[in-house]
Residue frames as a rotation matrix with the C-alpha (Angstrom) as fourth column:
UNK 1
-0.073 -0.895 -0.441 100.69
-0.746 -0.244 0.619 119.42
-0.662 0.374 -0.650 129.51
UNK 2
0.418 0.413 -0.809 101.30
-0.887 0.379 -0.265 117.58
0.197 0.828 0.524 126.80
UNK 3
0.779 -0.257 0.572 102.47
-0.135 0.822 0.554 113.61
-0.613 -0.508 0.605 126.98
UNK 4
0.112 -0.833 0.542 105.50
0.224 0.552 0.803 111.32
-0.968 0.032 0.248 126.42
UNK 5
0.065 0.114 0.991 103.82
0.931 0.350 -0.101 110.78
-0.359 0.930 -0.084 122.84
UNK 6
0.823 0.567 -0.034 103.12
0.543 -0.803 -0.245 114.23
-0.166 0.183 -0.969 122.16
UNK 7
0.671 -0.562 -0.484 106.22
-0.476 -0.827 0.300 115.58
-0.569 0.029 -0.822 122.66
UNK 8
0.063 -0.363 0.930 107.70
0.484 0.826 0.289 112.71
-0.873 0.432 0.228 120.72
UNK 9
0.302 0.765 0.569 105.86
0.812 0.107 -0.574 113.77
-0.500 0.635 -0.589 117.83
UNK 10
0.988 0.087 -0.131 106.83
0.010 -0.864 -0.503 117.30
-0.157 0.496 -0.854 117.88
UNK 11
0.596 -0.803 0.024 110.69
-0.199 -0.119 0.973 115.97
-0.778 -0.584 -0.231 118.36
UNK 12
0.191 0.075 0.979 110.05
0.818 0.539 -0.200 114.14
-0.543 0.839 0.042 115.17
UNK 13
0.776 0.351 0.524 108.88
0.630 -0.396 -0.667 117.13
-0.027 0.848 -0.529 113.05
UNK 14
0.821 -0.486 -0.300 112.01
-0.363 -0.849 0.384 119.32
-0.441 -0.206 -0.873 114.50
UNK 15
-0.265 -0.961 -0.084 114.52
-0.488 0.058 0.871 116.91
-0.832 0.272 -0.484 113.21
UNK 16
0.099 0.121 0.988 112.98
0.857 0.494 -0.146 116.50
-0.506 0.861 -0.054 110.15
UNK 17
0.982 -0.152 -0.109 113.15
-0.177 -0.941 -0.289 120.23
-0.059 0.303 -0.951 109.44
UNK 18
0.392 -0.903 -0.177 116.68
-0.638 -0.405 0.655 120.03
-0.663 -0.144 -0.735 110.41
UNK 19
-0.154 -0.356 0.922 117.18
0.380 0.840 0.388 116.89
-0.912 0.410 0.006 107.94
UNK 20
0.427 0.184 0.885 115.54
0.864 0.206 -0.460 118.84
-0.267 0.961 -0.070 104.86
UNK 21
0.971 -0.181 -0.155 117.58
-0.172 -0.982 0.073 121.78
-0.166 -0.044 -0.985 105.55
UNK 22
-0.174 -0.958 0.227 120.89
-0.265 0.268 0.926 119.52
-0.948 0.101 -0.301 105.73
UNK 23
-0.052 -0.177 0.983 119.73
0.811 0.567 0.145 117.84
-0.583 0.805 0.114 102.40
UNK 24
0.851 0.458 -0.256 119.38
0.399 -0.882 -0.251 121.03
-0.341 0.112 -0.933 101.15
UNK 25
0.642 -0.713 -0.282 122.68
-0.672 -0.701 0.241 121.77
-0.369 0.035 -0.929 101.21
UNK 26
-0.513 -0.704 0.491 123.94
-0.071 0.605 0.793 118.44
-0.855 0.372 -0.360 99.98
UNK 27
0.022 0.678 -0.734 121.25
-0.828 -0.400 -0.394 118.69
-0.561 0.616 0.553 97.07
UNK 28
0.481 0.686 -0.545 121.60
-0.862 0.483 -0.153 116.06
0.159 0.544 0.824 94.74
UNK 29
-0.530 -0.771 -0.353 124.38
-0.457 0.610 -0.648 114.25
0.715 -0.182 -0.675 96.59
UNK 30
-0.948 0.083 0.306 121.42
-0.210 0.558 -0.803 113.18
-0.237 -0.826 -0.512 99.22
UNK 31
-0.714 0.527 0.462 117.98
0.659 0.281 0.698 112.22
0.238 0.802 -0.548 98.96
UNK 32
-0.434 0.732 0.525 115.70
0.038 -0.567 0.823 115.20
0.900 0.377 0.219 99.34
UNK 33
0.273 0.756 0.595 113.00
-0.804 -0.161 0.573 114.26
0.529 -0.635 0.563 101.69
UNK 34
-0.604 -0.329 0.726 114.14
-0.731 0.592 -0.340 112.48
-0.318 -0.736 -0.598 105.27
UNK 35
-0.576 -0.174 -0.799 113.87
-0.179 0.980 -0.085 109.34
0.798 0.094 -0.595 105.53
UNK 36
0.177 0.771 0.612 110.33
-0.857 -0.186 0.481 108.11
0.485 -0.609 0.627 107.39
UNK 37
0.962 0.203 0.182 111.52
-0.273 0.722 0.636 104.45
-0.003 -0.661 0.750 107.96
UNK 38
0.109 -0.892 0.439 115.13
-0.320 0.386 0.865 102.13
-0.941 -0.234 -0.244 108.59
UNK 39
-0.017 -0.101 0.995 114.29
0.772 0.631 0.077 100.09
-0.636 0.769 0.067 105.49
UNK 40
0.865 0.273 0.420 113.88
0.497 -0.582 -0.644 103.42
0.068 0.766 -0.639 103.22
UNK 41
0.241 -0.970 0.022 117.17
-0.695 -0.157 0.702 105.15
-0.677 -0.185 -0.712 105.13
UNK 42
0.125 -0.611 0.782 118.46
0.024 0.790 0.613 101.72
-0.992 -0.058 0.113 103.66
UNK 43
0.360 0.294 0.885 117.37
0.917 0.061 -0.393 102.10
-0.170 0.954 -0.248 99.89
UNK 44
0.994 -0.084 -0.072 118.17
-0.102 -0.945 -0.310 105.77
-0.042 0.316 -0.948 99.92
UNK 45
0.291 -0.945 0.149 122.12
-0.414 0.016 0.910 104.65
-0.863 -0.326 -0.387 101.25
UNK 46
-0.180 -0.301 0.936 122.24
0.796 0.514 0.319 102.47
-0.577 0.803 0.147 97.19
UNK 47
0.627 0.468 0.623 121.07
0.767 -0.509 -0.391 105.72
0.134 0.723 -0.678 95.67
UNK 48
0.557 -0.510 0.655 122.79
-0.121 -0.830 -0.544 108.55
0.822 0.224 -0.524 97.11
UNK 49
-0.194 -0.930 -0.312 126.24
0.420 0.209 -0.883 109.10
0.886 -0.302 0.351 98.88
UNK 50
-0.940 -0.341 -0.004 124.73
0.078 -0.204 -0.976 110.95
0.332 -0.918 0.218 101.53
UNK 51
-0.025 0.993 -0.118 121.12
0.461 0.116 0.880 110.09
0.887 -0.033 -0.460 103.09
UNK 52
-0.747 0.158 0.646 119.49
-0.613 -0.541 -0.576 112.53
0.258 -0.826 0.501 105.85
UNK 53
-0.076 0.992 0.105 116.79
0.392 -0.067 0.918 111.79
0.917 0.111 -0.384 108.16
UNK 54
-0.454 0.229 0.861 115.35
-0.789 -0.552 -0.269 112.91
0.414 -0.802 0.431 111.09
UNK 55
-0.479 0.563 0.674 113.06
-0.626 0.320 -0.712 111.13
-0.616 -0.762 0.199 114.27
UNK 56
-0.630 0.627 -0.458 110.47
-0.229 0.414 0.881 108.05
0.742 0.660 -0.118 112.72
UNK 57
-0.151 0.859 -0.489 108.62
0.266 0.512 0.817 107.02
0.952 -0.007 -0.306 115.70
UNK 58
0.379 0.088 0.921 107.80
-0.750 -0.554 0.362 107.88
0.542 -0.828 -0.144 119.32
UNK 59
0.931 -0.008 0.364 110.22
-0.270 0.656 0.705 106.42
-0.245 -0.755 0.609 121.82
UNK 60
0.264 -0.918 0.297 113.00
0.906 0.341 0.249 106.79
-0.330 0.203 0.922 119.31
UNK 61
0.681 -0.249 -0.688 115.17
-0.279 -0.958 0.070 109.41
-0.677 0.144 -0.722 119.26
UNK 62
0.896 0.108 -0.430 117.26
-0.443 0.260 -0.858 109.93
0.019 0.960 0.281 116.56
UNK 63
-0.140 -0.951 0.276 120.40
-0.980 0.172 0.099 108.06
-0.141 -0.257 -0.956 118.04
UNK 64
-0.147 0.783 0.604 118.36
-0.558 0.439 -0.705 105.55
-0.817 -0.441 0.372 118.01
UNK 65
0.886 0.421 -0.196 117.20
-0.160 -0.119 -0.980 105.65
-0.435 0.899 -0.038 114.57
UNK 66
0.602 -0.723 -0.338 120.59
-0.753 -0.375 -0.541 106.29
0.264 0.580 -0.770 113.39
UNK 67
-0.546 -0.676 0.495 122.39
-0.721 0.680 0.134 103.20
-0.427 -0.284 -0.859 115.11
UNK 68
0.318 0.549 0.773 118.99
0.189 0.762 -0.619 100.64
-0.929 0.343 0.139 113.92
UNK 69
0.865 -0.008 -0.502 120.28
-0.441 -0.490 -0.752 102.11
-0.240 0.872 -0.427 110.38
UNK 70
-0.588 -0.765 -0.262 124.08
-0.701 0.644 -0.306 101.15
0.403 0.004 -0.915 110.98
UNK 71
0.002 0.154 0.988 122.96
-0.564 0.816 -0.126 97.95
-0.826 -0.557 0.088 111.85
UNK 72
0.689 0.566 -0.452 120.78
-0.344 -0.294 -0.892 97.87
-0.638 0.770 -0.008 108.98
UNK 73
0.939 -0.056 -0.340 123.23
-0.344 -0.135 -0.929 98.33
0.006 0.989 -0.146 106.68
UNK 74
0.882 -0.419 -0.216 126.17
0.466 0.706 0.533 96.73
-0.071 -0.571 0.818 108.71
UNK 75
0.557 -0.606 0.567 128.20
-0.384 -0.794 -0.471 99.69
0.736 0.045 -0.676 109.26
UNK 76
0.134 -0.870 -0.474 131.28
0.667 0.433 -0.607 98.93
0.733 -0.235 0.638 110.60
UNK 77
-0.810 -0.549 -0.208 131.58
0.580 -0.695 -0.425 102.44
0.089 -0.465 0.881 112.11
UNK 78
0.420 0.766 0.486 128.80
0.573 -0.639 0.512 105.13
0.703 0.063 -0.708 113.81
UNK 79
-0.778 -0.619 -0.111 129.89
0.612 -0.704 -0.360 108.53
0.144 -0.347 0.927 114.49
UNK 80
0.254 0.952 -0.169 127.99
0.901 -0.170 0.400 110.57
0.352 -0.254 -0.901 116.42
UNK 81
-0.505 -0.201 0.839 128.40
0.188 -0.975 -0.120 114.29
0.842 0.097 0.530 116.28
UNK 82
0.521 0.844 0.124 127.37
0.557 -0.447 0.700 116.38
0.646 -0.296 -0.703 119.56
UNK 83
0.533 -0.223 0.816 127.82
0.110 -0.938 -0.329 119.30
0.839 0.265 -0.476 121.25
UNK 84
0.906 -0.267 0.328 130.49
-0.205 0.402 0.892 117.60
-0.370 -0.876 0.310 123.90
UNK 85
-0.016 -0.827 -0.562 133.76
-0.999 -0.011 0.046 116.56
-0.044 0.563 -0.826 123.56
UNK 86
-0.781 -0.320 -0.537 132.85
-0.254 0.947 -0.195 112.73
0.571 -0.016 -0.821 124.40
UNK 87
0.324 0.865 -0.383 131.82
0.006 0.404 0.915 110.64
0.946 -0.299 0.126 126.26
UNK 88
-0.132 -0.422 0.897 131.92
-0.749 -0.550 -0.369 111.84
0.649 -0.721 -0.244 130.16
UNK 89
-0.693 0.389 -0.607 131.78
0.520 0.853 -0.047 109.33
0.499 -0.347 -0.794 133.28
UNK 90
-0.294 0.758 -0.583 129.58
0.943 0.131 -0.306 111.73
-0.156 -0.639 -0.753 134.18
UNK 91
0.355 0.727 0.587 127.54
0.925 -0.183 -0.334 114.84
-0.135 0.662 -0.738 133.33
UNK 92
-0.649 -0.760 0.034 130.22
0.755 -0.649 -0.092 117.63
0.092 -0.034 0.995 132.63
UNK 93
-0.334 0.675 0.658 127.20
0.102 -0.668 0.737 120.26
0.937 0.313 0.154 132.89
UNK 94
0.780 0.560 0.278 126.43
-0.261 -0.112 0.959 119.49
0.568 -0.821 0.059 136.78
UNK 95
0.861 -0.508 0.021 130.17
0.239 0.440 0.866 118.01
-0.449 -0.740 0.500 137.51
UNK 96
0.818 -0.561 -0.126 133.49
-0.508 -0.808 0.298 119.93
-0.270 -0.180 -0.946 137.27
UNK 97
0.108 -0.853 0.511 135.43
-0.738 0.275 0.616 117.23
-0.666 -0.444 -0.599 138.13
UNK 98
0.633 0.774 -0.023 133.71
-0.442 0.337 -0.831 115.34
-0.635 0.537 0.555 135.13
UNK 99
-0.427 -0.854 -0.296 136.29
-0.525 -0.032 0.850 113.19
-0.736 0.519 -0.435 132.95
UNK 100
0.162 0.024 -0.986 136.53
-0.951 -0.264 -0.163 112.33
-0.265 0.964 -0.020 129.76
UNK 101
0.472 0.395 0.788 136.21
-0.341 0.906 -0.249 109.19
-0.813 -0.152 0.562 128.85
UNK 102
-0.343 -0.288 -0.894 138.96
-0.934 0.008 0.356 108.73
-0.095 0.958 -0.272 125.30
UNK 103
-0.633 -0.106 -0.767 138.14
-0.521 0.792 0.320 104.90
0.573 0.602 -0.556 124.91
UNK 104
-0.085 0.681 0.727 135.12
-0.813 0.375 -0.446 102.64
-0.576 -0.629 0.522 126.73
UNK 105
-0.955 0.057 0.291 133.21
0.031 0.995 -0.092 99.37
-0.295 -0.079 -0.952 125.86
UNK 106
-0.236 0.966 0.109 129.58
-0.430 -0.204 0.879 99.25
0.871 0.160 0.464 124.62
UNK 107
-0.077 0.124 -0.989 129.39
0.777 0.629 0.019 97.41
0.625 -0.767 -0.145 127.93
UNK 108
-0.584 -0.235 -0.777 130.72
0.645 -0.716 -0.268 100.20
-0.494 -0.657 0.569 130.39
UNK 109
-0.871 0.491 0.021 128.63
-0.212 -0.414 0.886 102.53
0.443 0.767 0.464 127.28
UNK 110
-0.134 0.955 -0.265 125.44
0.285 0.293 0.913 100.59
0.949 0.047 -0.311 128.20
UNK 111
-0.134 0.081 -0.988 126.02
0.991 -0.018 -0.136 101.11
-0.029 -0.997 -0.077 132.60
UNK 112
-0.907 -0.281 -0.314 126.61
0.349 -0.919 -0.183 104.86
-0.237 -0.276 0.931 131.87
UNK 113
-0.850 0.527 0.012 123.48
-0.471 -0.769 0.432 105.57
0.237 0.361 0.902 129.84
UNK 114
0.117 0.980 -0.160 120.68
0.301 0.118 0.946 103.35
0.947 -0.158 -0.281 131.12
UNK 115
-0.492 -0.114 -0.863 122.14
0.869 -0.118 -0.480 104.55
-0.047 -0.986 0.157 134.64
UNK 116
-0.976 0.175 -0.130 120.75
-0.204 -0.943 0.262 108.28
-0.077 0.282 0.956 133.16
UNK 117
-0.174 0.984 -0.044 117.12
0.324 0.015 -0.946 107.36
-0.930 -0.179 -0.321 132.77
UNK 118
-0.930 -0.173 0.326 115.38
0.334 -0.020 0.942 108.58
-0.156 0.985 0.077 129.47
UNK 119
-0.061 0.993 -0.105 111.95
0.547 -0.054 -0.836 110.54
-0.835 -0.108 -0.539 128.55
UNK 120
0.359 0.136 0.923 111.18
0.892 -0.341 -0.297 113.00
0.274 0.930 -0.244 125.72
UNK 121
0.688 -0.333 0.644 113.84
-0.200 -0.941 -0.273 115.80
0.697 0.059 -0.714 125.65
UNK 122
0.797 -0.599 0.083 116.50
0.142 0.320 0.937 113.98
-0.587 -0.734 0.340 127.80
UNK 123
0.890 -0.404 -0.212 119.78
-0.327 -0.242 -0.913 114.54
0.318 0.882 -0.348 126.67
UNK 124
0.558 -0.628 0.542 122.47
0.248 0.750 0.613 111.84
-0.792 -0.208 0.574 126.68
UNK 125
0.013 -0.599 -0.801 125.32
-0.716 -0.565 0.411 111.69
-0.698 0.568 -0.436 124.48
UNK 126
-0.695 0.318 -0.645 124.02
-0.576 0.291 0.764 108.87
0.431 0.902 -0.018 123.52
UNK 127
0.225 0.902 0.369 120.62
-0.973 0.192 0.124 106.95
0.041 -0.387 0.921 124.43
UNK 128
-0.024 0.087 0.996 120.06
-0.635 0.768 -0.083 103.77
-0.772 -0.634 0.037 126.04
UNK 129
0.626 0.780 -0.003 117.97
-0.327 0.259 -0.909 102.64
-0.708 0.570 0.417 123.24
UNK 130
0.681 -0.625 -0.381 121.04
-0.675 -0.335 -0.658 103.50
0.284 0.705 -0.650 120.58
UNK 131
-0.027 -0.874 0.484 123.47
-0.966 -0.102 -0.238 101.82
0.258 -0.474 -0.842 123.11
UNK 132
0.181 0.098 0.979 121.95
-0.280 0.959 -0.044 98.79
-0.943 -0.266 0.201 123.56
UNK 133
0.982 0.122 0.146 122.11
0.129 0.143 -0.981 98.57
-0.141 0.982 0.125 119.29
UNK 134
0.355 -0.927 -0.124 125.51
-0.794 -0.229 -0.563 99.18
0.493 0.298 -0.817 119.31
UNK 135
-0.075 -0.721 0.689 126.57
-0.747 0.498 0.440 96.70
-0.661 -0.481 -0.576 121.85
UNK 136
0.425 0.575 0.699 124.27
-0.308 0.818 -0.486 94.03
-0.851 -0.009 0.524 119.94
UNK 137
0.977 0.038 -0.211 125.44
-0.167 -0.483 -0.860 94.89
-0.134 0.875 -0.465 117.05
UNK 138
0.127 -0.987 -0.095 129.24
0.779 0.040 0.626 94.65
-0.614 -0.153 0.774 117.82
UNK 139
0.506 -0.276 0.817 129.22
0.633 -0.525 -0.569 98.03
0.586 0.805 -0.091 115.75
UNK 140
-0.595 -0.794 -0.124 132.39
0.803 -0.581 -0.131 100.79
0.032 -0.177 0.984 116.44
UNK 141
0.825 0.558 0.091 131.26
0.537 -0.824 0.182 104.15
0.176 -0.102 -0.979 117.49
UNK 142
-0.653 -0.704 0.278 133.06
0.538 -0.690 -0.484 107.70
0.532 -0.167 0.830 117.49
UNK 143
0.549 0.825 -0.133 131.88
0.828 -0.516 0.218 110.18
0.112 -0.230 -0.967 119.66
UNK 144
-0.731 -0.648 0.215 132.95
0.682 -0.689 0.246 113.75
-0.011 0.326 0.945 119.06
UNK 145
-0.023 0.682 -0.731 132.23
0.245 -0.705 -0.666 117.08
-0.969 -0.194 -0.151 119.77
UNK 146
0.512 0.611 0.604 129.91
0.635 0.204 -0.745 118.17
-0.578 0.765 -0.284 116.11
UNK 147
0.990 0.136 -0.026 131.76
0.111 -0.889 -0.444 121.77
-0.084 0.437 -0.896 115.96
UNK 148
0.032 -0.988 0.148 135.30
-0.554 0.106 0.826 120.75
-0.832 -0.108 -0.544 115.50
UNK 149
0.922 -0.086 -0.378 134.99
-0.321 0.374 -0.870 119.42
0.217 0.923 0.317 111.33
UNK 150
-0.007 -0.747 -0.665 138.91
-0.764 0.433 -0.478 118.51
0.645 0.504 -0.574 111.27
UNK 151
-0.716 -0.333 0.614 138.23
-0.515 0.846 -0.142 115.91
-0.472 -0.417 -0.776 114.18
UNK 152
0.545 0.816 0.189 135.24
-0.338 0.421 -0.842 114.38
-0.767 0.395 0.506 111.88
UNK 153
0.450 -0.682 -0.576 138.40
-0.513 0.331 -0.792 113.84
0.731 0.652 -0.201 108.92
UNK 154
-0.506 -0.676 0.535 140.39
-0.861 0.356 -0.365 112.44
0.056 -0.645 -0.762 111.79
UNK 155
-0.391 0.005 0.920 138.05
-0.606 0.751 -0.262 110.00
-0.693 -0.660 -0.291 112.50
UNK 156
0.635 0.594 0.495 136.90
-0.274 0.771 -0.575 109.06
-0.723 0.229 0.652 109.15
UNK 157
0.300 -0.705 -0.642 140.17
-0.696 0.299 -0.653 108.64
0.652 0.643 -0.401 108.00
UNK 158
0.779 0.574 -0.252 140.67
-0.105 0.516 0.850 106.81
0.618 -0.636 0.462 111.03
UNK 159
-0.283 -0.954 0.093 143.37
0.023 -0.104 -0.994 108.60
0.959 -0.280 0.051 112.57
UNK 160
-0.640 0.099 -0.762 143.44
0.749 -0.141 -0.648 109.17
-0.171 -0.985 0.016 116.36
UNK 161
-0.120 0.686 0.718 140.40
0.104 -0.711 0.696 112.24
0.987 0.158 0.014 117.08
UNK 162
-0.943 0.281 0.180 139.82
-0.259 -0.275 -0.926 114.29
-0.211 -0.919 0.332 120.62
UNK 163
0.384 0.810 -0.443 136.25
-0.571 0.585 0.576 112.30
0.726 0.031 0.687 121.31
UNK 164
0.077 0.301 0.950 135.49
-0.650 0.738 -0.181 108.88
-0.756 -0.603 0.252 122.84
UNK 165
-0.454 -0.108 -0.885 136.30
-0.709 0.645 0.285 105.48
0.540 0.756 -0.369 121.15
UNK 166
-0.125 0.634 0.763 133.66
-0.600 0.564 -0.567 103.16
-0.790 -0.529 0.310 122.29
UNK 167
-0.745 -0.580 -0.331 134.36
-0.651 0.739 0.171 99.58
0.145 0.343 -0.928 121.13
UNK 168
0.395 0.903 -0.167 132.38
-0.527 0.372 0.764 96.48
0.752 -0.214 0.623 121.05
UNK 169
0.632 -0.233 0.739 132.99
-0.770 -0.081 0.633 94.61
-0.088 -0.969 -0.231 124.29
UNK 170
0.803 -0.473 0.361 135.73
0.350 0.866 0.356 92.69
-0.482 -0.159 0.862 124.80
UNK 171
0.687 -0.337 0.644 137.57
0.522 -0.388 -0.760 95.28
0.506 0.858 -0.091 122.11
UNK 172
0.807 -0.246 0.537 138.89
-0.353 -0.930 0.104 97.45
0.474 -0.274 -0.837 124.60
């Protein structure tokens, strides 16, 4: 089979497809071709109003990527679309009894997802990796489920939004 790296690699090229298909549809309101590094994400964010990318290295996934960006660029706020409604204290896919989670810490954030392990093709709602960048960071996070568009206005107007508010610690 193939390794860690390997399958990295090909995780990359899938969400770069899916990045030049989204710019695609924002056309000249983004830049074109994903973003390959943080510091180029960063330059593309002074140019156009919306910047895609996709995976840049093995070992980062693109939560990852996408929180070293808000840093980057000292976003105040990172919203993170996925196909949940939040964040769960536990995996609503193997547990019934699974709650929702409406408001957390990047602390209590950081116990839930390195408590999950991590390899190529794990799926968290969000990754250690990401989670440890948020806490450092002291950056806000939304989490929301991707296929529900009026709770994405909800939350960047910053009204209340069905999701997870995950704070920097001490916020909550």
């Amino acid at each position: 089979g193939a390794s860690q790296y390997h399958l990295d690699l090909i995780g990359i090229e899938a969400t770069r497809m899916n990045a030049l298909l989204l710019s695609s549809y924002f056309g000249e309101f983004s830049n074109g071709e994903p973003f390959r590094t943080v510091e180029e994400a960063a330059l593309y964010g002074e140019l156009y109003p919306v910047v895609v990318g996709g995976g840049t290295v093995p070992g980062h996934s693109t939560d990852a990527v996408s929180a070293l960006v808000a840093e980057r660029v000292g976003a105040e706020l990172f919203v993170n679309l996925t196909a949940v409604d939040g964040v769960y204290d536990r995996d609503p896919r193997k547990h019934e009894d699974a709650r929702l989670l409406e408001k957390i810490s990047t602390e209590e954030l950081l116990r839930l997802t390195v408590s999950g392990g991590f390899s190529a093709g794990t799926h968290m709602v969000i990754d250690p990796l990401a989670a440890v960048i948020l806490h450092r960071s002291g950056i806000k996070c939304a989490v929301a489920n991707g296929s529900k568009l009026d709770n994405l206005k909800s939350i960047l107007r910053g009204e209340e939004f069905a999701g997870t508010l995950i704070l920097p610690s001490g916020g909550v």
